[in-house]
The first five atom37 places (N, CA, C, CB, O) and aatype in JSON, in Angstrom:
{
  "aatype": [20, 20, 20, 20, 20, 20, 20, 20, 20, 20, 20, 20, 20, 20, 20, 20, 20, 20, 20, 20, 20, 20, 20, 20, 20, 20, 20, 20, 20, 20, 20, 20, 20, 20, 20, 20, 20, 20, 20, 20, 20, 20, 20, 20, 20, 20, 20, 20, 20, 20, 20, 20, 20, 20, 20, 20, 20, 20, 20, 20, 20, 20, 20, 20, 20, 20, 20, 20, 20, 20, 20, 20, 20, 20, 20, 20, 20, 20, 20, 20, 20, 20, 20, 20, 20, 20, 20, 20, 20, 20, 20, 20, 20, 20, 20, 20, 20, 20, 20, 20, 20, 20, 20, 20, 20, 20, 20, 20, 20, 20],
  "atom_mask": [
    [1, 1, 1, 1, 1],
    [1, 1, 1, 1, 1],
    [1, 1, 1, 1, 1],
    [1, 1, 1, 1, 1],
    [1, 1, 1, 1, 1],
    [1, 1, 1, 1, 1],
    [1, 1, 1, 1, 1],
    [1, 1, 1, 1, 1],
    [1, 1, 1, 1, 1],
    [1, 1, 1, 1, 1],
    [1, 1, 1, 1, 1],
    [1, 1, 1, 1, 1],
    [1, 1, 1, 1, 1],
    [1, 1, 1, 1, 1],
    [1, 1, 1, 1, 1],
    [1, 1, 1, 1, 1],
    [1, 1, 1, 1, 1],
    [1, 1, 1, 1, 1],
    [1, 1, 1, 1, 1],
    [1, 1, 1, 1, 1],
    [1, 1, 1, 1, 1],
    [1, 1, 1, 1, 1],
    [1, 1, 1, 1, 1],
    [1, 1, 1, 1, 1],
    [1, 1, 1, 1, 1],
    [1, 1, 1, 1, 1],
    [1, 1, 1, 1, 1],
    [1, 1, 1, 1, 1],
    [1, 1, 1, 1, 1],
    [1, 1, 1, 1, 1],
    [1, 1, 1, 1, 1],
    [1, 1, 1, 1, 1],
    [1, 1, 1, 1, 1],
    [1, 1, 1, 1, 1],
    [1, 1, 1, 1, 1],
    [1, 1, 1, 1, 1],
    [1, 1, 1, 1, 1],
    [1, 1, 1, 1, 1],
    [1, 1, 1, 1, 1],
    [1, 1, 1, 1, 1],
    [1, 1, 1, 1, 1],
    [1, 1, 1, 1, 1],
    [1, 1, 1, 1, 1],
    [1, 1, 1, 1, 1],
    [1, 1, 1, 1, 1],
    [1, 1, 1, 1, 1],
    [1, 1, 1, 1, 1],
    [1, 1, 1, 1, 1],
    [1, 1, 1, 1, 1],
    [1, 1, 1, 1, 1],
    [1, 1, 1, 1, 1],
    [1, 1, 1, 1, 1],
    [1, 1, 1, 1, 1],
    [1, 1, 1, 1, 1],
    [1, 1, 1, 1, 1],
    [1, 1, 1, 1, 1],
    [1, 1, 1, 1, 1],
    [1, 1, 1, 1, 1],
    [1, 1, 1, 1, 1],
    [1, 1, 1, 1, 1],
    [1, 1, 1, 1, 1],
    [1, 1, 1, 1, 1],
    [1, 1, 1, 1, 1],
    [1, 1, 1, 1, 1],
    [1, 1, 1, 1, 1],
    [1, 1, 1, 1, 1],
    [1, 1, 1, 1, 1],
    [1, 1, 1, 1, 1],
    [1, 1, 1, 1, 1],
    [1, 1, 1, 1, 1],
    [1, 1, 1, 1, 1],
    [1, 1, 1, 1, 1],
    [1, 1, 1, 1, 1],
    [1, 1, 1, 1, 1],
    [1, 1, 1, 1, 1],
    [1, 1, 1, 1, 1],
    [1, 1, 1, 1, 1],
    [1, 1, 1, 1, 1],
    [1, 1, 1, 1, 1],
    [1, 1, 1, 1, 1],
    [1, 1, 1, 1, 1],
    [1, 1, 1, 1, 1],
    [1, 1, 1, 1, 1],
    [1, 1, 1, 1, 1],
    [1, 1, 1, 1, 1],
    [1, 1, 1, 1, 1],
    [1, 1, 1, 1, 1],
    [1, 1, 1, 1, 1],
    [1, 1, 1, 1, 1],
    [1, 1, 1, 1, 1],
    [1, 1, 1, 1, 1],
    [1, 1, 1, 1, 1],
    [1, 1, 1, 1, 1],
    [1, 1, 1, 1, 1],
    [1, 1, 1, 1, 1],
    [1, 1, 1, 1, 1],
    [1, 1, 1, 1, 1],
    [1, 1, 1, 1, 1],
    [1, 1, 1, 1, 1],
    [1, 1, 1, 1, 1],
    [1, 1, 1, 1, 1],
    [1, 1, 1, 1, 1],
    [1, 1, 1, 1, 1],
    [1, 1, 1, 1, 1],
    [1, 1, 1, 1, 1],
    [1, 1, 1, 1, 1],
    [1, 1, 1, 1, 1],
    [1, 1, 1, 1, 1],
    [1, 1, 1, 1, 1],
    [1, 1, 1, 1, 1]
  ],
  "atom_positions": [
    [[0.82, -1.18, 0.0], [0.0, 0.0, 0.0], [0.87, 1.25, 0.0], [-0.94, 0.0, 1.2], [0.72, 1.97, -0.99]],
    [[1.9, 1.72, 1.08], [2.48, 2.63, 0.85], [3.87, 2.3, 0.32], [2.38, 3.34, 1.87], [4.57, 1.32, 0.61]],
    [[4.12, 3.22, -0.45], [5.4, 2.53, -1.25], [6.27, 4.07, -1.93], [4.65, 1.2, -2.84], [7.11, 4.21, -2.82]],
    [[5.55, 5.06, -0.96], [7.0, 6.25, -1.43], [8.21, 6.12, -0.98], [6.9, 7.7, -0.99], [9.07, 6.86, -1.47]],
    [[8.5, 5.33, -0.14], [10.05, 5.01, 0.74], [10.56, 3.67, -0.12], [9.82, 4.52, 2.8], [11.76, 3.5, -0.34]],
    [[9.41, 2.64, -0.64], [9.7, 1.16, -1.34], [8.88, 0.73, -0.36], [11.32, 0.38, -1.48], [8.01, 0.11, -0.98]],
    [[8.58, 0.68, 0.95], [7.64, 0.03, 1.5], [6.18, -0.39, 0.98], [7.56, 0.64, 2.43], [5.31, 0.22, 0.35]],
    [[6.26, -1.38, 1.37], [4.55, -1.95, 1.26], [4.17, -1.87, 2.25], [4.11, -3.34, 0.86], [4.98, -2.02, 3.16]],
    [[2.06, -1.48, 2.71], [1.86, -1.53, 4.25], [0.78, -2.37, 3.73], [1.56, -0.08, 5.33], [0.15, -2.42, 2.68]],
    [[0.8, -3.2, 5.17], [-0.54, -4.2, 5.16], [-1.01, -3.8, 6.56], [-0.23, -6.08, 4.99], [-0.64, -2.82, 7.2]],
    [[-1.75, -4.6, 6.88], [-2.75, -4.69, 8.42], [-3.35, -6.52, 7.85], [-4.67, -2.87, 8.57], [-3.59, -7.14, 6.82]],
    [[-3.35, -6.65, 8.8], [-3.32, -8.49, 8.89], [-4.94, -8.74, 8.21], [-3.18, -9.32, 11.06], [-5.14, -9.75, 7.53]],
    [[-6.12, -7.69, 8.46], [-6.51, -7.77, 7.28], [-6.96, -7.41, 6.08], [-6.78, -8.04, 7.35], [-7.95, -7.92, 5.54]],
    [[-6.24, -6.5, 5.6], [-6.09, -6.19, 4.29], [-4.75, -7.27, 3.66], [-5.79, -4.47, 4.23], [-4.3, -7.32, 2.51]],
    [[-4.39, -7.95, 4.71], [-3.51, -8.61, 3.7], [-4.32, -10.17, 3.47], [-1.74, -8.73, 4.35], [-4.1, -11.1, 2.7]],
    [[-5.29, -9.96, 4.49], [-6.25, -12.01, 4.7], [-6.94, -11.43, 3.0], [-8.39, -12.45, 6.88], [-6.92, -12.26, 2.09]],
    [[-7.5, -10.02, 2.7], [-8.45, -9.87, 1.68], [-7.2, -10.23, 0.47], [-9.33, -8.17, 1.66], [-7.37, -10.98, -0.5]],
    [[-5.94, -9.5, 0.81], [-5.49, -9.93, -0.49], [-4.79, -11.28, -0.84], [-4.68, -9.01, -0.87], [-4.54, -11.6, -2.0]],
    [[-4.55, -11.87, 0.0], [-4.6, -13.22, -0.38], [-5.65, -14.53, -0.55], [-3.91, -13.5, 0.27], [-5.38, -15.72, -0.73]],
    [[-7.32, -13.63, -0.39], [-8.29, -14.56, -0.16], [-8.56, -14.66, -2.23], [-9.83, -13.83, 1.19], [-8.9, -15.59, -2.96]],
    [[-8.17, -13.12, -2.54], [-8.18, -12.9, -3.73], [-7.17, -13.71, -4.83], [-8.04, -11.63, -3.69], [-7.52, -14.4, -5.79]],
    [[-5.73, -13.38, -4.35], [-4.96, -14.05, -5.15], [-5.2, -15.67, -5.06], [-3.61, -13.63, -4.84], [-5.54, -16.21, -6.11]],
    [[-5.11, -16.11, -4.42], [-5.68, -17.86, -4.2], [-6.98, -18.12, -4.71], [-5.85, -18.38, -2.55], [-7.65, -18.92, -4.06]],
    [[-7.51, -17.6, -5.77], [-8.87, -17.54, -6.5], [-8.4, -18.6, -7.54], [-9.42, -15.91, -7.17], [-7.34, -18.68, -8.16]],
    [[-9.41, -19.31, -7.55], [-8.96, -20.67, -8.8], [-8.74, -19.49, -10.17], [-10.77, -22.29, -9.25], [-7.83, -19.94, -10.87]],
    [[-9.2, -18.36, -10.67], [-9.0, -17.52, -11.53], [-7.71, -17.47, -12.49], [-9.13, -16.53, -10.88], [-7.49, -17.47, -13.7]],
    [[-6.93, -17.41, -11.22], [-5.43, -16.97, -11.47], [-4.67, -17.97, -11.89], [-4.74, -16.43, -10.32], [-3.51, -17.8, -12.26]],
    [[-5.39, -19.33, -11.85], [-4.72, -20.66, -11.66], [-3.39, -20.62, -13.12], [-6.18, -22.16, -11.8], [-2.25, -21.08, -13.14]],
    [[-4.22, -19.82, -14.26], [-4.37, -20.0, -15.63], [-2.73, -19.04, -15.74], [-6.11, -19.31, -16.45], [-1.92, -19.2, -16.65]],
    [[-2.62, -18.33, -14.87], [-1.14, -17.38, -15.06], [-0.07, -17.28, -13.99], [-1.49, -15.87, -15.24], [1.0, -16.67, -13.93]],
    [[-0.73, -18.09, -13.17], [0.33, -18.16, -11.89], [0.25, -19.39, -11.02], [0.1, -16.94, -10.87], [-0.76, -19.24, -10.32]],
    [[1.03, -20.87, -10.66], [0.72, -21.12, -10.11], [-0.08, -21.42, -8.81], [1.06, -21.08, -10.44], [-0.9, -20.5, -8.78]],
    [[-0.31, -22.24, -7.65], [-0.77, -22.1, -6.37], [0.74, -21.29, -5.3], [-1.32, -23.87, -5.88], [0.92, -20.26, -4.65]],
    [[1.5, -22.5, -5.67], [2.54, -22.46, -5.21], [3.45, -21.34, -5.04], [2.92, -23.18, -5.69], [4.12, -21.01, -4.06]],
    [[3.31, -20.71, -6.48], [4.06, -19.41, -7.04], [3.13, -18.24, -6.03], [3.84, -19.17, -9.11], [3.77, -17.35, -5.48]],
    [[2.02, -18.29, -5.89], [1.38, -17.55, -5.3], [1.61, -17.68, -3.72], [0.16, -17.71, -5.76], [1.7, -16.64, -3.07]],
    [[1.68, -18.66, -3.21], [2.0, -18.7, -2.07], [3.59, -17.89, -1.76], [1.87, -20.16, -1.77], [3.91, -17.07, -0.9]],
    [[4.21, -18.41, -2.64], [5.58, -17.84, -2.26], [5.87, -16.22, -2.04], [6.49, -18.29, -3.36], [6.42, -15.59, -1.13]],
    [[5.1, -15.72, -3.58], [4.43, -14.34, -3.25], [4.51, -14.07, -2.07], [3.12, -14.19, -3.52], [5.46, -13.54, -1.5]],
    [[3.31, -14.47, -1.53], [2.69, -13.73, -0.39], [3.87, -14.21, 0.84], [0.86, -14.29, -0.07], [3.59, -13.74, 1.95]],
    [[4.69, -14.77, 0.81], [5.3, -14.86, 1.92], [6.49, -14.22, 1.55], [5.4, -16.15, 2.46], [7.16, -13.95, 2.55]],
    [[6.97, -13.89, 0.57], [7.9, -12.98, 0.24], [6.88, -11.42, 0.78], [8.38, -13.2, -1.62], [7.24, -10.88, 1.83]],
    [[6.16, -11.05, 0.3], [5.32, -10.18, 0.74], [5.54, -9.8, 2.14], [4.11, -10.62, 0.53], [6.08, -8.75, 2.5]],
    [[5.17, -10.56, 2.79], [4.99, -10.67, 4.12], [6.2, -10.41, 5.27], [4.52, -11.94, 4.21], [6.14, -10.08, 6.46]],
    [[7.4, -10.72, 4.31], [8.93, -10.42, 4.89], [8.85, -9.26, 4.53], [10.3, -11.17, 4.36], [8.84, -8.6, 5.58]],
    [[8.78, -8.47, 3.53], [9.17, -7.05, 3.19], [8.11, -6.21, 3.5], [9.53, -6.85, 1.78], [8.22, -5.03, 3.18]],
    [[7.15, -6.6, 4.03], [6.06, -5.45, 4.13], [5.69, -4.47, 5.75], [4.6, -6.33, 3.69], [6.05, -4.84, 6.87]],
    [[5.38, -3.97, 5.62], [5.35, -3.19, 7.4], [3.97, -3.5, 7.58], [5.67, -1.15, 7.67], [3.13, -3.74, 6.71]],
    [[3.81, -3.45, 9.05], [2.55, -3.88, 9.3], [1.96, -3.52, 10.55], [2.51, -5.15, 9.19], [2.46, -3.71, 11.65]],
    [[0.49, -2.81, 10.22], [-0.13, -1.46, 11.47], [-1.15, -2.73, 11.68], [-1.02, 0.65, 10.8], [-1.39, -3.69, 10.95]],
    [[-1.66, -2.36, 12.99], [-2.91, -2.74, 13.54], [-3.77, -1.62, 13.4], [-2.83, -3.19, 14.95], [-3.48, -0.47, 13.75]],
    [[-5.02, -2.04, 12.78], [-6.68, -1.38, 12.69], [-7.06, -1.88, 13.78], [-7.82, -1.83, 11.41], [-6.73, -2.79, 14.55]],
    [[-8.05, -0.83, 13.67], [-9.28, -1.18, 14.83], [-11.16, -1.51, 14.41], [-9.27, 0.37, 15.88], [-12.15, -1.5, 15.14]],
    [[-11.02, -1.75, 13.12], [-12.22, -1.84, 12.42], [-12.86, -0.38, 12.3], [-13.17, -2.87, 13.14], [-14.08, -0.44, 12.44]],
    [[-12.37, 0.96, 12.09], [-12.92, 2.3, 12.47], [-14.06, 1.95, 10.97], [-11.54, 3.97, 12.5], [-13.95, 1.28, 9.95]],
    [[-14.97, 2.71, 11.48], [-15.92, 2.95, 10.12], [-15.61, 4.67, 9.48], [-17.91, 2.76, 10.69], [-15.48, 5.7, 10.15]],
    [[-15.56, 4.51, 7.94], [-14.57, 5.74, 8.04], [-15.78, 6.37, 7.04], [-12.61, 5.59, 7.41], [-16.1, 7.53, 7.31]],
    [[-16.42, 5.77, 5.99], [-16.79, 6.34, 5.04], [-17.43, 5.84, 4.09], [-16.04, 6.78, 4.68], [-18.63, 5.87, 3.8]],
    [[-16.17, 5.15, 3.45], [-16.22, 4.64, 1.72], [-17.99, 3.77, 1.99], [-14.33, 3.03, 1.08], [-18.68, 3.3, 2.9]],
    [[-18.03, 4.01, 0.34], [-19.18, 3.56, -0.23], [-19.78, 2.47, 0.19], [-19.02, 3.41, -1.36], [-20.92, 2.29, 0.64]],
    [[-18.6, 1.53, -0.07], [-18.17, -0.15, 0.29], [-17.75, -0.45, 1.76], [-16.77, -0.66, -0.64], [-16.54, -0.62, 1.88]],
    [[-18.29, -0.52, 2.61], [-17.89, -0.58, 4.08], [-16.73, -1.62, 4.24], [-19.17, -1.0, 5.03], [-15.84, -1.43, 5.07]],
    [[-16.77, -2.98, 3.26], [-15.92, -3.27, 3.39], [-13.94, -2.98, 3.12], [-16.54, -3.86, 3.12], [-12.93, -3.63, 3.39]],
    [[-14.18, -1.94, 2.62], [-12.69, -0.97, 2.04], [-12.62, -0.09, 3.01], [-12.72, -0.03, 0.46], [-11.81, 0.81, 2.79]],
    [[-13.25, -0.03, 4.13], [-12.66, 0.86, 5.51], [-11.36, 0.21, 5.78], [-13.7, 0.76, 7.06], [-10.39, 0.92, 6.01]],
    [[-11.26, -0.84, 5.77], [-10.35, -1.55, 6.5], [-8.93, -1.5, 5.45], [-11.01, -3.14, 6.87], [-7.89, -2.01, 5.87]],
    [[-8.96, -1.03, 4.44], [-8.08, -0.3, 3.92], [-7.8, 0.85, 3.66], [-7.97, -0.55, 3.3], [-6.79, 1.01, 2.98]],
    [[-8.76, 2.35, 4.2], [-8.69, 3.36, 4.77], [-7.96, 3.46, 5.44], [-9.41, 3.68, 5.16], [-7.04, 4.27, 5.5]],
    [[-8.46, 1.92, 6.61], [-7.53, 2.33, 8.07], [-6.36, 1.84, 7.87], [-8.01, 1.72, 9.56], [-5.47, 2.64, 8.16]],
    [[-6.05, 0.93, 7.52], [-4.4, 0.7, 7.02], [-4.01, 1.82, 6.89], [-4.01, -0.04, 5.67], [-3.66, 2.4, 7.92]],
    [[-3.93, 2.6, 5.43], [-3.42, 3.68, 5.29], [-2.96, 4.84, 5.96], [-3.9, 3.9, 4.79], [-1.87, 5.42, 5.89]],
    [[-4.26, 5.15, 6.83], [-4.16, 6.28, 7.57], [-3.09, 5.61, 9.04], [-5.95, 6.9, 7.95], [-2.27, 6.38, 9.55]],
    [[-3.21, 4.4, 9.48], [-2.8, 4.17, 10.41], [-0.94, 4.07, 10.69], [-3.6, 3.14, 10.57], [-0.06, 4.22, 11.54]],
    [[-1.2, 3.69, 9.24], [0.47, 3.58, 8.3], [1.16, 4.58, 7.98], [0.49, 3.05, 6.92], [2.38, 4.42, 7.97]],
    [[0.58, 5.95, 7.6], [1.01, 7.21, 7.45], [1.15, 6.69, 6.04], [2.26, 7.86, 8.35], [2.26, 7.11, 5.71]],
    [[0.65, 6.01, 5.0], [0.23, 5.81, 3.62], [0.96, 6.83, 3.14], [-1.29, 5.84, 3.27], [0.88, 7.87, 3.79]],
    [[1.85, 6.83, 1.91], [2.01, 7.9, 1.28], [0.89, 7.73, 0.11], [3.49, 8.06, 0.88], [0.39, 8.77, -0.34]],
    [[0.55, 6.73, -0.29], [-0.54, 6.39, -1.34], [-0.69, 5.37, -1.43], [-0.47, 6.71, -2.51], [0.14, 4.46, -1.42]],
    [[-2.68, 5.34, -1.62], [-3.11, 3.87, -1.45], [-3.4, 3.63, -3.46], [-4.95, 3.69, -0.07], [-3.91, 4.38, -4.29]],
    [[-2.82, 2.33, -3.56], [-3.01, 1.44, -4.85], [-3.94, 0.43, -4.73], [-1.78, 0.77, -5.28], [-3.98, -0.53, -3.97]],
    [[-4.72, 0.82, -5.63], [-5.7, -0.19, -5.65], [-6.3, -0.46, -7.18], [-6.83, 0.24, -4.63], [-5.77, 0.23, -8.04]],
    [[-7.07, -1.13, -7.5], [-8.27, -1.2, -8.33], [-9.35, -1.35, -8.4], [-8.3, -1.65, -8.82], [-10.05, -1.69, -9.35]],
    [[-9.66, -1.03, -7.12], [-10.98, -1.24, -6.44], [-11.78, 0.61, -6.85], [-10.6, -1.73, -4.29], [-11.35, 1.75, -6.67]],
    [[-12.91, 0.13, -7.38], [-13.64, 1.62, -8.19], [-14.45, 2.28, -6.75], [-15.18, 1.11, -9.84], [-14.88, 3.42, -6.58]],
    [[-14.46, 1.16, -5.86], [-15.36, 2.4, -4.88], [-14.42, 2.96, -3.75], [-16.9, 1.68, -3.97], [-14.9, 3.63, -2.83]],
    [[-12.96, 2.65, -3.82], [-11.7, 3.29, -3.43], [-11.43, 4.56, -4.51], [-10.44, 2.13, -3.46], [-11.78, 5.72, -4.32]],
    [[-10.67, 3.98, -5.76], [-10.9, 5.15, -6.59], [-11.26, 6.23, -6.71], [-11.27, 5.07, -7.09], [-10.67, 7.28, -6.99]],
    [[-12.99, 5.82, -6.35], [-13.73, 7.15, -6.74], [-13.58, 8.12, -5.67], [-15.29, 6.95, -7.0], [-14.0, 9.26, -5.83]],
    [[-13.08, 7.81, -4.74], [-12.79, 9.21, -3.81], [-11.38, 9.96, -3.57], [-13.18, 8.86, -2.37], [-10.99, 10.64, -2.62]],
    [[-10.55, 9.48, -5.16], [-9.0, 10.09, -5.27], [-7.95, 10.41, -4.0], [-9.16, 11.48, -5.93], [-6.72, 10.44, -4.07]],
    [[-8.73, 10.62, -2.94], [-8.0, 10.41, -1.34], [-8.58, 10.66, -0.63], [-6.96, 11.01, -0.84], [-9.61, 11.32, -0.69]],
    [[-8.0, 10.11, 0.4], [-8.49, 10.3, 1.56], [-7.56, 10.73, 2.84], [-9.13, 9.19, 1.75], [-6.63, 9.97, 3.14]],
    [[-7.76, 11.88, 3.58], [-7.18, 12.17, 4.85], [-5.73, 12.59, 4.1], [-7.19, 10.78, 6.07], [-4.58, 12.31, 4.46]],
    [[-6.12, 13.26, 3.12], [-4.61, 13.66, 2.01], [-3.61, 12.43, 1.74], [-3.44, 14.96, 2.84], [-2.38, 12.51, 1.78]],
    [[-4.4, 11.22, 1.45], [-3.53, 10.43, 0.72], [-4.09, 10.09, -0.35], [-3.08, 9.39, 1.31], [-5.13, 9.49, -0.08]],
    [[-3.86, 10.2, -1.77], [-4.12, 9.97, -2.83], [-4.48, 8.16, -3.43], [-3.03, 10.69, -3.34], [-3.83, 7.12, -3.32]],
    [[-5.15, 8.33, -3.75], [-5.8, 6.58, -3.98], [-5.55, 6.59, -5.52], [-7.89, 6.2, -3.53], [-5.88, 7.66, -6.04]],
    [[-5.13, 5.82, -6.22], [-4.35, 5.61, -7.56], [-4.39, 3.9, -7.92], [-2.59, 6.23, -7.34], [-4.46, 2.94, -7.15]],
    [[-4.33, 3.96, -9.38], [-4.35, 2.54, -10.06], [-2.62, 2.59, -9.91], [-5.2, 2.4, -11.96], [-1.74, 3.39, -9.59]],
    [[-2.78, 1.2, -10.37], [-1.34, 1.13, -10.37], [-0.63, 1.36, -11.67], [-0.96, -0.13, -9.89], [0.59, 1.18, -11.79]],
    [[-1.4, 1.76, -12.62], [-0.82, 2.35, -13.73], [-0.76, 4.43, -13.43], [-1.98, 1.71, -15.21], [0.05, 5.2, -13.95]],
    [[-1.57, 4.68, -12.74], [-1.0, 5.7, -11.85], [-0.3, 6.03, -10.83], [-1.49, 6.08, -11.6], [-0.08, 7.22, -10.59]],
    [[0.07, 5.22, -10.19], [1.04, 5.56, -9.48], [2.73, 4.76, -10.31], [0.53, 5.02, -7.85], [3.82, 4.72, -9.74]],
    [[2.52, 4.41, -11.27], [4.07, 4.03, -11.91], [3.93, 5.69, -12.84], [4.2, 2.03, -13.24], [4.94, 6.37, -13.04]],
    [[2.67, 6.06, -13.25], [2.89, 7.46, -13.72], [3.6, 9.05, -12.66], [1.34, 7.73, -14.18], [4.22, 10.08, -12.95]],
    [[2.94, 8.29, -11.1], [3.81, 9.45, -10.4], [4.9, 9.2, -9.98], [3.33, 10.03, -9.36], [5.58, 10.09, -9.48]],
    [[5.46, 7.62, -10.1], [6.73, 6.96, -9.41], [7.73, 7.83, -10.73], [6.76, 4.74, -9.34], [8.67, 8.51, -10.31]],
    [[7.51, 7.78, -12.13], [8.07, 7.98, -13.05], [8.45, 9.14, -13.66], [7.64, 7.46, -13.58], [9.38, 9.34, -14.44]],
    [[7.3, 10.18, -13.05], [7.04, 11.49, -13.19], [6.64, 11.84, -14.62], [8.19, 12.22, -12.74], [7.1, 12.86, -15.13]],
    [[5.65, 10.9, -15.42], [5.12, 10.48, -16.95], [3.6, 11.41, -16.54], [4.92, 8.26, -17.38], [2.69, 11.5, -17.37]]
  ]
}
């Protein structure tokens, strides 16, 4: 999530959502199980990691609070996502919410 220093931030669960996702039979077709597992535990060594408190903050989707609160709890320099009912509110608490083809546009300065 935040990644202006190179850091990634998780909270234990925004990281259960993103691995409930990647382990989707979906992916089977471009990435192994295995390969995916390794991922996430490579992940998991390099990433920093805040405790939430379940705050209810806002978003559309109640369930994407819990990546609000990551952020904010993390001091987020910017949240990446692809999630449209994150998106649509470009930031929050002055952190900018971006695809990840936008934020390689502000990593790049394109």
């Amino acid at each position: 999530m935040r990644y202006g220093n190179g850091i990634l931030l998780f909270s234990r669960e925004s990281f259960d959502e993103l691995r409930s996702r990647l382990l989707r039979p979906k992916f089977d077709a471009y990435v192994g199980w295995e390969g995916r597992i390794v991922y996430m535990a490579q992940l998991t060594a390099v990433s920093e990691w805040v405790s939430i408190a379940g705050a209810k903050l806002g978003c559309r989707d109640p369930d994407d609070d819990m990546i609000l609160e990551t952020a904010l709890m993390g001091e987020a320099d910017c949240l990446i996502t692809g999630d449209g009912d994150l998106l649509e509110m470009s930031s929050f608490c002055g952190i900018p919410i971006v695809t990840p083809a936008g934020f390689l546009d502000l990593s790049t300065g394109r």
